[in-house]
C-alpha positions as CSV (number, residue, x, y, z in Angstrom):
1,X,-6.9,-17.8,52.2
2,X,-7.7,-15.9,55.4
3,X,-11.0,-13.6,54.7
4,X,-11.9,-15.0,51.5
5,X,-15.2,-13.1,50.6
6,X,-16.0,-15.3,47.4
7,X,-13.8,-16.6,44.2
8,X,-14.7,-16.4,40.6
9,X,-12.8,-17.5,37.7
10,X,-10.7,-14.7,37.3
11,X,-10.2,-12.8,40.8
12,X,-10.3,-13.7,44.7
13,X,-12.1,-11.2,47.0
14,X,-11.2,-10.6,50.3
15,X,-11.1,-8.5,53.2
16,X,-9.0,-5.3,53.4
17,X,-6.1,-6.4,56.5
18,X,-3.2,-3.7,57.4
19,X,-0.1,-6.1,55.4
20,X,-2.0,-4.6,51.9
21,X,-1.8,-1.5,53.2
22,X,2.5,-0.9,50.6
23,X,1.0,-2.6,48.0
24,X,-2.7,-0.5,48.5
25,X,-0.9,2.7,48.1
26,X,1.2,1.7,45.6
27,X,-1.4,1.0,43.3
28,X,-3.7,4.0,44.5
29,X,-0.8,6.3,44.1
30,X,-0.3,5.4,40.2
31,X,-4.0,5.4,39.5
32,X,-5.1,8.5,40.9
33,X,-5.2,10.2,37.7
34,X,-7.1,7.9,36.5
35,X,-9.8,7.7,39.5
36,X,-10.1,11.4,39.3
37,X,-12.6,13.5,39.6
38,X,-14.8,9.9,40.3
39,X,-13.0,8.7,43.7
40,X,-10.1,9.9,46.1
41,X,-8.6,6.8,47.8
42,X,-6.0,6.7,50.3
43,X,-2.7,8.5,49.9
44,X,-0.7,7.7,53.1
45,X,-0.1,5.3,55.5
46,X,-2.1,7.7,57.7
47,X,-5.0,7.7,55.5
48,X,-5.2,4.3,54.9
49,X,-5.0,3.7,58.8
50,X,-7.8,5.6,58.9
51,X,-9.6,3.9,56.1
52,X,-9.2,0.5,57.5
53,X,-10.6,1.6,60.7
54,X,-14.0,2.3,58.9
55,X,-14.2,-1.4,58.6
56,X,-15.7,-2.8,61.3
57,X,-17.7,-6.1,59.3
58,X,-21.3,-4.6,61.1
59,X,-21.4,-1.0,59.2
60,X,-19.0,-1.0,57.0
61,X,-16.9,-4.1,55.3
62,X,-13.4,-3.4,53.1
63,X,-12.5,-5.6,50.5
64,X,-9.9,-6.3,48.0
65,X,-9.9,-8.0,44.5
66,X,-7.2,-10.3,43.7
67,X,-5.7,-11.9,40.7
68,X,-6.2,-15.7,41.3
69,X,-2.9,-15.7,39.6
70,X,0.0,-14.1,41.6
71,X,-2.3,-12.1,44.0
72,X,-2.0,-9.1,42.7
73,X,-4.1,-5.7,44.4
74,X,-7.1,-5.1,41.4
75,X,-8.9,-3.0,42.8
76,X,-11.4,-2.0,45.8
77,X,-14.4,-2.8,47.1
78,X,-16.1,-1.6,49.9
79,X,-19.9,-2.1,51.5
80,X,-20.5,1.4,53.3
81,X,-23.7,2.5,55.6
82,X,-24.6,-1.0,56.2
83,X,-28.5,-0.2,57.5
84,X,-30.7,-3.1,58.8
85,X,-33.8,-2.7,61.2
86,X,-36.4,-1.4,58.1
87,X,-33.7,-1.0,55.0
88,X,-31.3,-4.0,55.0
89,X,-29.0,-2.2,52.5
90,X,-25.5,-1.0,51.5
91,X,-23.9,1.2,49.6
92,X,-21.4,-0.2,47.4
93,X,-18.0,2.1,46.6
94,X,-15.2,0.6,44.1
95,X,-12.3,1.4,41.7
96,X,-10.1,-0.6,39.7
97,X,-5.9,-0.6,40.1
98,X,-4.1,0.5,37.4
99,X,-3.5,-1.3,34.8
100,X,-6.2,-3.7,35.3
101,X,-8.9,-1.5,33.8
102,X,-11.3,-2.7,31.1
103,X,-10.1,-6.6,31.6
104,X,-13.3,-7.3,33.3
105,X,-11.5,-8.1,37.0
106,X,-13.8,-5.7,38.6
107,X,-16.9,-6.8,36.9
108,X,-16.4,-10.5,38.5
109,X,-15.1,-9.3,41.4
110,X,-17.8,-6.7,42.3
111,X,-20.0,-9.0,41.7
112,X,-18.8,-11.5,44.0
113,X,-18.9,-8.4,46.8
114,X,-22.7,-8.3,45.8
115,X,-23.5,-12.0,46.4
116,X,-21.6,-11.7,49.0
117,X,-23.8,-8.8,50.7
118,X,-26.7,-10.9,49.5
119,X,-25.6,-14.3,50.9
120,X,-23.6,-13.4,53.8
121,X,-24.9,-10.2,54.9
122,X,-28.1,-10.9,54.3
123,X,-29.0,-7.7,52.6
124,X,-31.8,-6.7,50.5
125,X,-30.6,-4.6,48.6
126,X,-27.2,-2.8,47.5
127,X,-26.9,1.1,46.0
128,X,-24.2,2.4,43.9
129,X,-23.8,6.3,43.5
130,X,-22.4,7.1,40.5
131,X,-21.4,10.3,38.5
132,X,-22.1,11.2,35.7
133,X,-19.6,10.7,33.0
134,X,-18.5,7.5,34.6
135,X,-19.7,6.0,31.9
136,X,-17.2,2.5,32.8
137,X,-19.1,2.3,36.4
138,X,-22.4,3.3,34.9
139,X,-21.4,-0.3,32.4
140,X,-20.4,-2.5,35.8
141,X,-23.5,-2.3,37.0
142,X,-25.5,-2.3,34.2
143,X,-23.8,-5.8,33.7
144,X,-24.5,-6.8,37.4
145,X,-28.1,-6.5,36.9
146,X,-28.4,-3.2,38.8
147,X,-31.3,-0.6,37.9
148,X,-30.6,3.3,37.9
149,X,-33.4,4.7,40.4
150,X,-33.0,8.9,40.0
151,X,-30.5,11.4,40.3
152,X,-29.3,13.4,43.1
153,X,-27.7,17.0,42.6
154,X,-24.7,17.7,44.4
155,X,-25.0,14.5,46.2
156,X,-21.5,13.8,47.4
157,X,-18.5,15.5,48.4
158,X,-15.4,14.3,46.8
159,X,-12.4,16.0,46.8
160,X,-13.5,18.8,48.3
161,X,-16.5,19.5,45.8
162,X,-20.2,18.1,46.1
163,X,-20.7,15.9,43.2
164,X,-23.7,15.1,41.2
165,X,-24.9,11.4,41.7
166,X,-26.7,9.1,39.7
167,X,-28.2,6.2,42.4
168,X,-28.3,2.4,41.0
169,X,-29.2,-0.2,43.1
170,X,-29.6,-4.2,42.7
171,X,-32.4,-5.8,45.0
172,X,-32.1,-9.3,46.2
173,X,-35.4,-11.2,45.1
174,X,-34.2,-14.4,47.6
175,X,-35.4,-12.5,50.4
C-alpha cells in the first residue's frame, strides 16, 4: 500500500493523499459533535485542500488510520511543528472517526504514528496537548507510555476560543 507509515494488528497507517479527501469529510462531518469542543477538522473540500497542503513530510506529516479489514477512514493522525536543530520533536494532533471510538483502533494506530516519528523521523521526542476533560485522549497516551509535563492556560485556539492545555509528551530513550 502506497505510504504505509506502519501496520499493527488491528489498523494500517498511512499518509493523508487528496482520493481520502469524500470519505475524510464524510466521517469528519458525522463526528463533529462528537470531536467538539476538543478538535475542529475539516468541513469542505476547501478546507481539506488546505489541510493537506500543511503536509509537506519535513514540518508537518498527515496520516490516516485504516481498518486492515475493508480500509475503512478511523481516524487522524497528524505530526505538526516538526523542529530539529536543538529539539528533534513533534507535536502529535488526532481524533477518532465515528463509530470507531472506544474499540482501541486509535490506541494501535497512534502508536504506530509514534514509532514511526521515533524510527523514521528520527525524533526525540513527541508532545500531545490535551484539554482538559478529554479524559479518552488523556487515557491514549497514558497507554502509549506518554508523561503529563504541566499545564498551559489558554494555550490553543480552537474554534475560535483559546483553550486550556494539558502538555504530555513521550521521549525516545533509543537516541
Amino acid at each position: 500500500m502506497d505510504g504505509v507509515v506502519g501496520v499493527g494488528a488491528q489498523v494500517i497507517v498511512r499518509h493523508v493523499r487528496a482520493d481520502d479527501e469524500a470519505r475524510f469529510l464524510e466521517s469528519a462531518k458525522a463526528s463533529s459533535g462528537f470531536h467538539r469542543p476538543w478538535v475542529v477538522l475539516p468541513a469542505t473540500g476547501r478546507e481539506f485542500a488546505a489541510y493537506l497542503a500543511r503536509f509537506d513530510k519535513v514540518n508537518a506529516v498527515g496520516m490516516v488510520v485504516c481498518l486492515r479489514a475493508g480500509g475503512d477512514l478511523v481516524g487522524m493522525v497528524n505530526l505538526n511543528e516538526i523542529v530539529r536543530g536543538s529539539y528533534w520533536r513533534g507535536v502529535l494532533g488526532y481524533a477518532v472517526f465515528q463509530p470507531y471510538a472506544g474499540q482501541g483502533y486509535m490506541v494501535e494506530g497512534v502508536g504506530l504514528a509514534v514509532r514511526y516519528a521515533f524510527d523514521r523521523l528520527e525524533l526525540h521526542r513527541v508532545e500531545a496537548d490535551i484539554q482538559p476533560g478529554n479524559s479518552a485522549s488523556v487515557r491514549l497516551v497514558e497507554r502509549l507510555g506518554f508523561r503529563k509535563e504541566g499545564f498551559s492556560p489558554a494555550f490553543i485556539k480552537i474554534g475560535g476560543t483559546w483553550r486550556d492545555h494539558e502538555r504530555w509528551a513521550l521521549i525516545n530513550d533509543v537516541y
